[in-house]
FIBA-370182 format. One line per 8 residues: number of its first residue (from 0); their letters; for each residue y, z, x of N, C-alpha, C. Coordinates in Angstrom, 3 decimals. Atoms other than C-alpha are relative to their C-alpha. Layout:
% FIBA-370182
NUM = A = Y:Z:X:Y:Z:X:Y:Z:X; ...
END
This chain:
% FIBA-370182
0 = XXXXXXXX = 1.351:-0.190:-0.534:7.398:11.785:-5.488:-0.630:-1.357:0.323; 0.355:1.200:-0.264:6.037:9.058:-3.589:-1.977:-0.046:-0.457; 1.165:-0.554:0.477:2.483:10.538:-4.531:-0.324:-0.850:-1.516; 0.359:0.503:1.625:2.932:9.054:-8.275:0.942:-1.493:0.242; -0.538:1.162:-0.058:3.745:5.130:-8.732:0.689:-0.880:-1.093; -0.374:-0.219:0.817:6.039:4.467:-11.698:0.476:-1.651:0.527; -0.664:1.290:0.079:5.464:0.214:-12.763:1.204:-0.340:-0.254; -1.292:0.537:0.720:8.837:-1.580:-12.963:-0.186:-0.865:-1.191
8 = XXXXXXXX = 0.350:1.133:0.453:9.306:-4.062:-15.654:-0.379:-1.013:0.608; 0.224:1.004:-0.684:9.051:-6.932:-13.620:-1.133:-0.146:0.477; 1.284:-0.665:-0.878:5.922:-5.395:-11.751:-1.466:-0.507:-1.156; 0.538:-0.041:1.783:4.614:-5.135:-15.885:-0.046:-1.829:-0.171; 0.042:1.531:0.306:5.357:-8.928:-16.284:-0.456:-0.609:0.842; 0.463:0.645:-0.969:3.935:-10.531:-13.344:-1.516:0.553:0.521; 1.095:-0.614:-0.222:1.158:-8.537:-12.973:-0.693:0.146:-0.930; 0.424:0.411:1.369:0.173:-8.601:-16.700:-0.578:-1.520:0.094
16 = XXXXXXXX = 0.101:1.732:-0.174:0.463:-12.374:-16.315:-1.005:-0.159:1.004; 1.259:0.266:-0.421:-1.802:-12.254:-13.567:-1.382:0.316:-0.642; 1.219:-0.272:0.691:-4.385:-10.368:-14.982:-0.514:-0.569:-1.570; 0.180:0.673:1.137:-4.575:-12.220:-18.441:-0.441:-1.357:0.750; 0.834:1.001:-0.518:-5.089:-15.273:-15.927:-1.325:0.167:0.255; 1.604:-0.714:-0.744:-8.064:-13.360:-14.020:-0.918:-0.076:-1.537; 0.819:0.369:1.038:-9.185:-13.064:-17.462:-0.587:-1.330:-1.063; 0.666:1.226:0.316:-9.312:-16.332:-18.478:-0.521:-1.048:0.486
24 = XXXXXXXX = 1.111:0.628:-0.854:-10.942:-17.687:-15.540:-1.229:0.228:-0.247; 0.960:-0.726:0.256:-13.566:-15.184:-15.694:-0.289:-0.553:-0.856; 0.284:0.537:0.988:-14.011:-16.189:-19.276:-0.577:-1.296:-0.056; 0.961:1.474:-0.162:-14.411:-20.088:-18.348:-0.917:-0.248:0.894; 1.369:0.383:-1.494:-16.451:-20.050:-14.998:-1.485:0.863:-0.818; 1.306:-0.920:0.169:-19.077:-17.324:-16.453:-0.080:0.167:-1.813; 0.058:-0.325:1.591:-18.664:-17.648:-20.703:0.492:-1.387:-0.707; -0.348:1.093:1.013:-16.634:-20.061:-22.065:-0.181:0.581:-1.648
32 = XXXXXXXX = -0.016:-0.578:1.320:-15.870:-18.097:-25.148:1.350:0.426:-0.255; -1.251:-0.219:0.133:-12.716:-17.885:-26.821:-0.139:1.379:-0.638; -0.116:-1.654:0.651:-13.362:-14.780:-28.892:0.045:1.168:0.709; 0.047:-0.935:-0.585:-14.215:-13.296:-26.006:0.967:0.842:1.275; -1.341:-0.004:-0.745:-11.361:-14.110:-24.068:1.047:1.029:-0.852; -0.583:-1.037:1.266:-9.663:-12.386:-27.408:-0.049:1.203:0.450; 0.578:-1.766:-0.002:-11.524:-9.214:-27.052:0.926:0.647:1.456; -0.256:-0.539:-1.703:-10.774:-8.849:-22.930:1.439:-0.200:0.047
40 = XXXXXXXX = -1.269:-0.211:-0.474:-6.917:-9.761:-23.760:0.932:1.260:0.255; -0.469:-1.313:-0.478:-5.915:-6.393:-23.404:-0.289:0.580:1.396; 0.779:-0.432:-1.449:-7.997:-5.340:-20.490:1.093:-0.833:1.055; -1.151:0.814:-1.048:-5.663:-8.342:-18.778:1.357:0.570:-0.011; -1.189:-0.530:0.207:-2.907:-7.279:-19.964:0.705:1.552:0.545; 0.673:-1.312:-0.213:-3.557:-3.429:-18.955:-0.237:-0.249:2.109; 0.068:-0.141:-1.495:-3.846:-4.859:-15.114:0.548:0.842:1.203; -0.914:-0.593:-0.599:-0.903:-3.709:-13.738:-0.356:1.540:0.312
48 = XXXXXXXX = 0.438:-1.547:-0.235:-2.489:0.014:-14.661:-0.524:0.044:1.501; 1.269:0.286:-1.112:-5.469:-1.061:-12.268:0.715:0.151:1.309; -0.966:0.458:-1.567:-2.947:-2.389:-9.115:0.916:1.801:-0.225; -0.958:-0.899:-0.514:-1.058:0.896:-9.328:-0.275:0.532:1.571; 0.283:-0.733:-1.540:-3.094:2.902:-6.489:-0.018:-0.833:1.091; -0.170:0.867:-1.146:-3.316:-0.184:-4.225:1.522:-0.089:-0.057; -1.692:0.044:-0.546:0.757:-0.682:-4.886:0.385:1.178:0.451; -0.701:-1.324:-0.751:1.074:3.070:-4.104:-0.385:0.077:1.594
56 = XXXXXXXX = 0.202:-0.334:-1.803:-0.834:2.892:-0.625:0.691:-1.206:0.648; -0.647:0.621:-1.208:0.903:-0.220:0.159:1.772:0.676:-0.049; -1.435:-0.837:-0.041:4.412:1.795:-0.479:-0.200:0.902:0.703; 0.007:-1.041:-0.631:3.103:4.322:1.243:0.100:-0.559:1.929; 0.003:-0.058:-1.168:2.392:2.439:4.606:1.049:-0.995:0.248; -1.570:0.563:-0.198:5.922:0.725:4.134:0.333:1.453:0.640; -0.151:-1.512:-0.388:6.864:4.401:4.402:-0.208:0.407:1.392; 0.489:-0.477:-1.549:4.913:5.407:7.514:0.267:-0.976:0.823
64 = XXXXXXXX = -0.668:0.350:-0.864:6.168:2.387:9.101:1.257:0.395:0.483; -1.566:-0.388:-0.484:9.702:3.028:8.814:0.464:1.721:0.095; -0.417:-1.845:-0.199:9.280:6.827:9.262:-0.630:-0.197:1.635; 0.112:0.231:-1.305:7.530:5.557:12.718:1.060:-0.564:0.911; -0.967:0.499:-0.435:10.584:3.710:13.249:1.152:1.294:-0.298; -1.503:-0.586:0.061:13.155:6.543:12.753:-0.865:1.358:0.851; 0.384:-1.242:-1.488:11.058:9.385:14.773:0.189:-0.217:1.427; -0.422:0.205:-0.791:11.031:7.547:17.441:1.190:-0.295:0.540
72 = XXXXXXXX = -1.785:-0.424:-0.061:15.014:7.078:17.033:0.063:1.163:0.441; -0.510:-1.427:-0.238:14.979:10.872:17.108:-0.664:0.579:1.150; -0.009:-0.921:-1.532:12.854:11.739:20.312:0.326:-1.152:0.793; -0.751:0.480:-1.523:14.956:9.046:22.336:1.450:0.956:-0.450; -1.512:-0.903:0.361:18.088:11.051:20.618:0.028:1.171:0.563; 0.197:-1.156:0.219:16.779:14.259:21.048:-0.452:-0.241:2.038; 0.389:0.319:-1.048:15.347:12.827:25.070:1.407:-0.167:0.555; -1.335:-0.050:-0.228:19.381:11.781:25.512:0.795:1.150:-0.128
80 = XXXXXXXX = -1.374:-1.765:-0.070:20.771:15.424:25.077:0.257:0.061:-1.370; -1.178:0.097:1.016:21.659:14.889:21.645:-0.910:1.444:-1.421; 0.772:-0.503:0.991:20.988:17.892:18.914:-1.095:-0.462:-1.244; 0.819:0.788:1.442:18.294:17.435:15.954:0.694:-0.397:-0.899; -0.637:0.370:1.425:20.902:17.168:13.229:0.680:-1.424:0.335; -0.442:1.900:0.327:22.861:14.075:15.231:-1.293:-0.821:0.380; 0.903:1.029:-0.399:19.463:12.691:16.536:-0.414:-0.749:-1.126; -0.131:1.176:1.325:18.741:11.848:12.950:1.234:-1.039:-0.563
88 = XXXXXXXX = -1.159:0.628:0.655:22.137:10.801:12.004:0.353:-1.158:0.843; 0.581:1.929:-1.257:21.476:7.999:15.608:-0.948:-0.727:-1.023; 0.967:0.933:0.635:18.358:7.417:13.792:0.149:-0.674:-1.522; -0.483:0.829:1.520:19.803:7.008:10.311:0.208:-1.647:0.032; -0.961:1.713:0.269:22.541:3.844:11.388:-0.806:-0.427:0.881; 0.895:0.869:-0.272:19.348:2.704:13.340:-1.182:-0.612:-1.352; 0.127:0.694:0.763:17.808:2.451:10.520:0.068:-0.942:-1.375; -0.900:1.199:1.395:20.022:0.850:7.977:0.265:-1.235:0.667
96 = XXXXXXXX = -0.114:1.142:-0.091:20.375:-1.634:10.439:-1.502:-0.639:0.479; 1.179:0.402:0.058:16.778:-2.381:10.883:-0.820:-0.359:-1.530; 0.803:0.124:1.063:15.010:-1.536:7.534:1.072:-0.441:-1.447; -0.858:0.108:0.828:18.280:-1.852:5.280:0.481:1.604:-0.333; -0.843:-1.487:0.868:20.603:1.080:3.602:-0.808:0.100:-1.106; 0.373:-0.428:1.145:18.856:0.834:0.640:-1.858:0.597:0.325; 1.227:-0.246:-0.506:15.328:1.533:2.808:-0.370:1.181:-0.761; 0.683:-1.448:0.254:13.091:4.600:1.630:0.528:0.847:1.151
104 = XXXXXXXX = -0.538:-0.436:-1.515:13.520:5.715:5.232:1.148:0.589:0.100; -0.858:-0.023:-0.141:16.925:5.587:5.318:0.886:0.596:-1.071; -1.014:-0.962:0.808:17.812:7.233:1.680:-0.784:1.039:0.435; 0.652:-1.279:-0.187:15.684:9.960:2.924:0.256:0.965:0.904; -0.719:-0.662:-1.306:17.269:10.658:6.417:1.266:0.463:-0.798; -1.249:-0.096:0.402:20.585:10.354:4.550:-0.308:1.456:-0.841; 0.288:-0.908:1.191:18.847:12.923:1.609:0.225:1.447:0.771; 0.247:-0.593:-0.852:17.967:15.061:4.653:1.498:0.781:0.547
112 = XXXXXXXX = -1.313:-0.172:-0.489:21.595:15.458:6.291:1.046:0.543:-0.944; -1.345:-0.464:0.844:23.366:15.750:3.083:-0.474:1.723:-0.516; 0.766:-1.011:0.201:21.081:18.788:2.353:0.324:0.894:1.133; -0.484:-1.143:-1.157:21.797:20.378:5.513:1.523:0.264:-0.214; -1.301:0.282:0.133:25.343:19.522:4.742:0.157:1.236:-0.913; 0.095:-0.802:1.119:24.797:21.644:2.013:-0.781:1.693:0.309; 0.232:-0.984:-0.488:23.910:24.869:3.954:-1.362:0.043:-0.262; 1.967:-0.413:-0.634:19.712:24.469:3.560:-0.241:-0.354:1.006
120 = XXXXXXXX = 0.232:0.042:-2.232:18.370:24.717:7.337:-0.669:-1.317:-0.704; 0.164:1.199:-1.007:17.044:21.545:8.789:-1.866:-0.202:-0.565; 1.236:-0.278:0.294:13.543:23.279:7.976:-0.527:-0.614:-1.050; 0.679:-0.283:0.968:13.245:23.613:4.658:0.460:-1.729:-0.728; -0.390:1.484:0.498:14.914:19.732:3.892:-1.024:-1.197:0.678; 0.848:0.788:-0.686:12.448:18.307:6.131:-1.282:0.384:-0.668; 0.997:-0.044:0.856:9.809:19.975:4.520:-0.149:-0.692:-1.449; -0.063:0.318:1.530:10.806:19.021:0.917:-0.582:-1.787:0.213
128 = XXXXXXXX = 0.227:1.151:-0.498:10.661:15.553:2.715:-1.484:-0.539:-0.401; 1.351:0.134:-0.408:7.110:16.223:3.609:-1.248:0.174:-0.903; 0.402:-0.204:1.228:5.900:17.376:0.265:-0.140:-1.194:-0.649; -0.227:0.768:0.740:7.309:14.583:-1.393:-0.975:-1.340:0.219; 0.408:1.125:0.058:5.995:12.077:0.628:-1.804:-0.615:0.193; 1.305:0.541:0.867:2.308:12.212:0.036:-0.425:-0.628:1.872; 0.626:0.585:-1.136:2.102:11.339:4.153:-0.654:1.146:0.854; 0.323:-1.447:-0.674:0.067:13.667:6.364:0.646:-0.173:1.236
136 = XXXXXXXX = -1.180:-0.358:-0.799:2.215:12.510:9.414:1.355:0.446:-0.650; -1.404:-0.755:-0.139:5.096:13.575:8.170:-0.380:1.347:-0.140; 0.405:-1.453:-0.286:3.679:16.871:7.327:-0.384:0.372:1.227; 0.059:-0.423:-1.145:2.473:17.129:10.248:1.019:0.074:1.427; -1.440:0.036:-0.596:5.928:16.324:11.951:0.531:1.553:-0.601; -0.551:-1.625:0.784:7.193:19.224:9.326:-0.425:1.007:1.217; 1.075:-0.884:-0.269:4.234:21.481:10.649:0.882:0.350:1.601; -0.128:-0.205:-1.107:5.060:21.022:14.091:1.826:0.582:0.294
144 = XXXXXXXX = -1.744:-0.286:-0.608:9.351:21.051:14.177:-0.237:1.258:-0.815; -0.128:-0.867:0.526:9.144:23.920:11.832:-0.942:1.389:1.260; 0.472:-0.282:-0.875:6.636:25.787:14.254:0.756:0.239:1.559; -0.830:-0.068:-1.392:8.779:25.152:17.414:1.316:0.609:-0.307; -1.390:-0.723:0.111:11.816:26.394:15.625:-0.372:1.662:-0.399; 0.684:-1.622:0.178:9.934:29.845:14.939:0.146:0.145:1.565; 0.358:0.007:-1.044:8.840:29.922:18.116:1.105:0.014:1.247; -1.182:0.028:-0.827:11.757:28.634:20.219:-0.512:-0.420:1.203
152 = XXXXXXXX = 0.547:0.925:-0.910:10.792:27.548:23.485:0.939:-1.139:0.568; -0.979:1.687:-0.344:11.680:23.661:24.873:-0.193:-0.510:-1.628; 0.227:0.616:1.550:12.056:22.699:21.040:0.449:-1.170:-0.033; -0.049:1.706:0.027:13.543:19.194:21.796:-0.424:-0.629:1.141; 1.418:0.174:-0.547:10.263:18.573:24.161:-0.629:-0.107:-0.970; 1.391:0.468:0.809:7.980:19.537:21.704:0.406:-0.829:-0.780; -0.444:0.747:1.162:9.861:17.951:18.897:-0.004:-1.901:0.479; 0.164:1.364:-0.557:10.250:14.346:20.997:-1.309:-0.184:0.255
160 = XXXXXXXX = 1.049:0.488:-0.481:6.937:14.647:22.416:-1.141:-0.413:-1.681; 0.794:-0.029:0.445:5.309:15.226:19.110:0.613:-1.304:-0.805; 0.092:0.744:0.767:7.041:12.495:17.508:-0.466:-1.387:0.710; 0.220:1.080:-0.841:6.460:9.992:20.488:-1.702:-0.270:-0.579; 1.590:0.110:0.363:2.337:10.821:19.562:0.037:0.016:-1.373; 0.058:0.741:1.239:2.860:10.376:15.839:0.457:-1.820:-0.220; -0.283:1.449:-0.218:4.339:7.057:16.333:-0.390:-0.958:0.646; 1.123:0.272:-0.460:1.898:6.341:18.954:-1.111:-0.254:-1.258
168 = XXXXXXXX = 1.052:0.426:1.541:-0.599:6.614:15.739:0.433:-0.939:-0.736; -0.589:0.931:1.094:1.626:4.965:13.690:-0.010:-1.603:0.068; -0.913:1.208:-0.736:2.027:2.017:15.777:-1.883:-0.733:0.198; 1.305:0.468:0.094:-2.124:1.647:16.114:-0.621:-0.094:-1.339; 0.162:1.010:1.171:-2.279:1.613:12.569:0.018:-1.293:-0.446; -0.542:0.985:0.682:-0.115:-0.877:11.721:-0.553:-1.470:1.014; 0.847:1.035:-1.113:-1.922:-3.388:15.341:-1.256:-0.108:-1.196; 0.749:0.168:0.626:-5.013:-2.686:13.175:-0.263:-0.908:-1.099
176 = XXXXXXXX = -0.542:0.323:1.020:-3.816:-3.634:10.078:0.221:-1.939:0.064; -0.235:1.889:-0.149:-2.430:-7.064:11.667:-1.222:-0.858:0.724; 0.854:0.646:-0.223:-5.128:-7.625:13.144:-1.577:-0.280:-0.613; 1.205:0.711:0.859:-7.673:-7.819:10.300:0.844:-0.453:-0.668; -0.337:0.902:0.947:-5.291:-9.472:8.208:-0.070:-1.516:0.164; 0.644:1.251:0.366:-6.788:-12.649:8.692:-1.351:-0.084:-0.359; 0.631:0.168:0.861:-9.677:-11.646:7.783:-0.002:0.487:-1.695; -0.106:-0.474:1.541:-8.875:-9.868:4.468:0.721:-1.587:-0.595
184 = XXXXXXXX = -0.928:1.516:1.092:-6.788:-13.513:3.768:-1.736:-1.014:-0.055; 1.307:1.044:0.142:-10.612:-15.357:4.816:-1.042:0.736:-1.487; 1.598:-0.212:1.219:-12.474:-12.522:2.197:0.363:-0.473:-1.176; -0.555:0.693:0.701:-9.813:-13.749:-0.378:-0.203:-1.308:-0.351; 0.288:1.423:0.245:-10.601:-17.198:0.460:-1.370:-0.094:-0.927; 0.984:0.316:0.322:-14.236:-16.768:0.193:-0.483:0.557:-1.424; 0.628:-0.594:1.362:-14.190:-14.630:-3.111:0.410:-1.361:-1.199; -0.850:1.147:0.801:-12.312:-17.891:-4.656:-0.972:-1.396:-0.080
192 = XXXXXXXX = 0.561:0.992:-0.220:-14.611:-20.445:-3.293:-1.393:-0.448:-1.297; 1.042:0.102:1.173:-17.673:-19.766:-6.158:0.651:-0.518:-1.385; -0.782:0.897:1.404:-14.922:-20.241:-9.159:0.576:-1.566:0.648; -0.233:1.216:-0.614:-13.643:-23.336:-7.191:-1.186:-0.866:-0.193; 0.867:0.738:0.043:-17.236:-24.548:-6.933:-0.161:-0.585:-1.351; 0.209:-0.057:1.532:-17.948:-24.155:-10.735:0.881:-0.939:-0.745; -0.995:0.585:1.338:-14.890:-25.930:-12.243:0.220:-1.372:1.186; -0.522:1.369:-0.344:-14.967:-28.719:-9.464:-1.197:-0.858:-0.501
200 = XXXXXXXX = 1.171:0.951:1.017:-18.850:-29.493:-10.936:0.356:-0.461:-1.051; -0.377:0.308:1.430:-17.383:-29.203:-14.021:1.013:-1.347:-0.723; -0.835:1.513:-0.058:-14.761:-32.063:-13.265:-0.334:-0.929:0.389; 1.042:1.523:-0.259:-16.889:-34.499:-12.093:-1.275:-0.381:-0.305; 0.860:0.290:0.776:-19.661:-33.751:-13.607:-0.691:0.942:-1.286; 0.222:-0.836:1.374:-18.915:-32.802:-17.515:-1.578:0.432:-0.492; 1.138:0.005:0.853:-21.523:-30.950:-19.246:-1.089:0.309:1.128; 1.239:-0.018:-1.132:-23.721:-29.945:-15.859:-0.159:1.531:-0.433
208 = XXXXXXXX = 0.291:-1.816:-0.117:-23.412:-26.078:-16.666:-0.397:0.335:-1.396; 0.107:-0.200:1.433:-23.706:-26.327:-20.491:-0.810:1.110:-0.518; 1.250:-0.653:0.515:-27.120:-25.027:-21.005:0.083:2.028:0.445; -0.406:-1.541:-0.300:-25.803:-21.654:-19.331:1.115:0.915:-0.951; -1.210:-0.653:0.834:-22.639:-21.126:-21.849:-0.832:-0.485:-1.439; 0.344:0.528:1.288:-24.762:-22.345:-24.970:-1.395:0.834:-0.524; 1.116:-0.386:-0.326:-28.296:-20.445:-24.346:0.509:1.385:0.251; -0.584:-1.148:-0.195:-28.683:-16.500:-24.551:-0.836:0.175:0.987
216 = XXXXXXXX = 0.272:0.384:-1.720:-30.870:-17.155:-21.131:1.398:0.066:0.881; -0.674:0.122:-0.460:-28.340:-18.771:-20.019:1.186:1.287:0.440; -1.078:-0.744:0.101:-25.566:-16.341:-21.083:-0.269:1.421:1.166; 0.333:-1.279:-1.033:-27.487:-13.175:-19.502:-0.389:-0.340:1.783; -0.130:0.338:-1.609:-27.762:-15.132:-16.279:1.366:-0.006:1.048; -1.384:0.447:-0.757:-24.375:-15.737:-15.811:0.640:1.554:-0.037; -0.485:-1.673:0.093:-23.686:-11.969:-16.895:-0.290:0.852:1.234; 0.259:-0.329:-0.713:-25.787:-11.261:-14.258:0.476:-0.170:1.525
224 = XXXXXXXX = -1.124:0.873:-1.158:-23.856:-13.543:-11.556:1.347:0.917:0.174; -1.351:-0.538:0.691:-20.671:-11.931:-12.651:-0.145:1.518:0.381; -0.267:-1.581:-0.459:-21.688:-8.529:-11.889:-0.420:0.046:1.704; -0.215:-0.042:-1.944:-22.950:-9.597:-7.971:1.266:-0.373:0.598; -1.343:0.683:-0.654:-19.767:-11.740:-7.810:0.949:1.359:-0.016; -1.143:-1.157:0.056:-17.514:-8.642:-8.767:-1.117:1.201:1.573; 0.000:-1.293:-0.939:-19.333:-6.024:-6.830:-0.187:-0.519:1.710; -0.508:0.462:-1.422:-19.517:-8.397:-3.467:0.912:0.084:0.097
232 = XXXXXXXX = -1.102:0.443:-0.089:-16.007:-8.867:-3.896:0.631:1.295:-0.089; -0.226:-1.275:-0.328:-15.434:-5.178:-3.690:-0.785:0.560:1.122; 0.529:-0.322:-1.191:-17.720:-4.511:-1.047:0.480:-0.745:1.209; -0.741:0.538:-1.468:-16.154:-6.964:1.419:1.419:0.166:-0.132; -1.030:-0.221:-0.488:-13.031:-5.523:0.571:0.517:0.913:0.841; 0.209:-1.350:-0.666:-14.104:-1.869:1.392:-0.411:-0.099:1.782; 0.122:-0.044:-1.532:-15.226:-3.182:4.717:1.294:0.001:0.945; -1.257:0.389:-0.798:-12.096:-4.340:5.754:1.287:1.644:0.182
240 = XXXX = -0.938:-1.769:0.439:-10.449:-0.553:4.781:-0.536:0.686:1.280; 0.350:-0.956:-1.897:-10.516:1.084:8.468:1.215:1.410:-0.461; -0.997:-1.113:-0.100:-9.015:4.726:8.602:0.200:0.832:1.150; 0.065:-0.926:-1.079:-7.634:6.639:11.346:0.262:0.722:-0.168
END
């Protein structure tokens, strides 16, 4: 189920490790308290929980890329004369040599074929597909080849045409995507630039912030900082989140 996102170790160690950093920045730019760094070491540690749903949607639009890349394999296959069962099996060794053999994509076409192989129609393996993968184009690919094979008709028309206009979508996503990613790398910059400020005063000129980490003024000021800095820094991320 691509729907649920199951950390690796590695994922657990590097991502732990970040967030125990995050926490002990936080701690020196806005506290300067070791106990308290104490208290919040779990919460760091516990990060990785946090990053799951952002690592699941970026697995997911790995996914819808390389499922944009193997539909369109199948309505030039399926546009060349060639049945649905070899148009995937074109689009398969297109994409093991594009995305790799070990691709999502590509164990999934393969999952697909060996399943038919295995006397379940074409239908119901493409559906299981479509279930699994938590994408509403592919369901909606399902929706539609399943539909035209009821139906009957030009079924490798509709079936090419409809994947040519899913991949059409697919393909203005991912333009989108590249084309704010310079600014999501500038909101990154600029969420960095306030702890940067703080610890470069602090290196040239010891002892300028004191009265803020020593003072319970102080302390509730900086508490207060700390909660605009976090919730700007979620609001200019949400801007950048476009959906089609």
């Amino acid at each position: 189920m691509y729907e649920t996102y199951e950390l690796s170790r590695k994922e657990w160690g590097i991502y732990g490790a970040e967030g125990i950093l995050g926490i002990a920045v936080m701690d020196y730019v806005f506290y300067r308290n070791a106990g308290l760094f104490l208290m919040l070491l779990p919460v760091g540690m516990l990060f990785p929980l946090m990053l799951r749903k952002q690592l699941k949607k970026r697995r997911l639009e790995t996914l819808r890329g390389q499922f944009k890349d193997a539909i369109l394999a199948v309505a030039s296959g399926l546009n060349a004369g060639y049945s649905v069962e070899n148009a995937f099996a074109v689009s398969l060794k297109e994409m093991e040599e594009i995305h790799g053999s070990d691709s999502m994509i590509a164990q999934e076409i393969r999952l697909i074929l060996r399943k038919v192989r295995l006397n379940l129609t074409f239908e119901e393996a493409l559906g299981d597909f479509a279930k699994r993968s938590g994408l509403d184009d592919v369901k909606n690919f399902s929706d539609v080849f399943l539909a035209a094979r009821k139906s009957g008709g030009e079924l490798m028309k509709i079936i090419a045409r409809t994947a040519e206009i899913i991949g059409e979508k697919i393909r203005i996503q991912e333009e989108i995507l590249t084309a704010t990613a310079s600014r999501r790398m500038e909101q990154k910059i600029m969420s960095a630039i306030p702890i940067l400020i703080v610890v470069y005063i602090e290196l040239t000129s010891p002892g300028f912030f004191e009265i803020l980490y020593s003072t319970m003024g102080g302390r509730i000021l900086m508490t207060i900082c700390l909660g605009i800095y976090l919730v700007s820094c979620q609001l200019a991320k949400s801007f950048l989140e476009i959906e089609i």
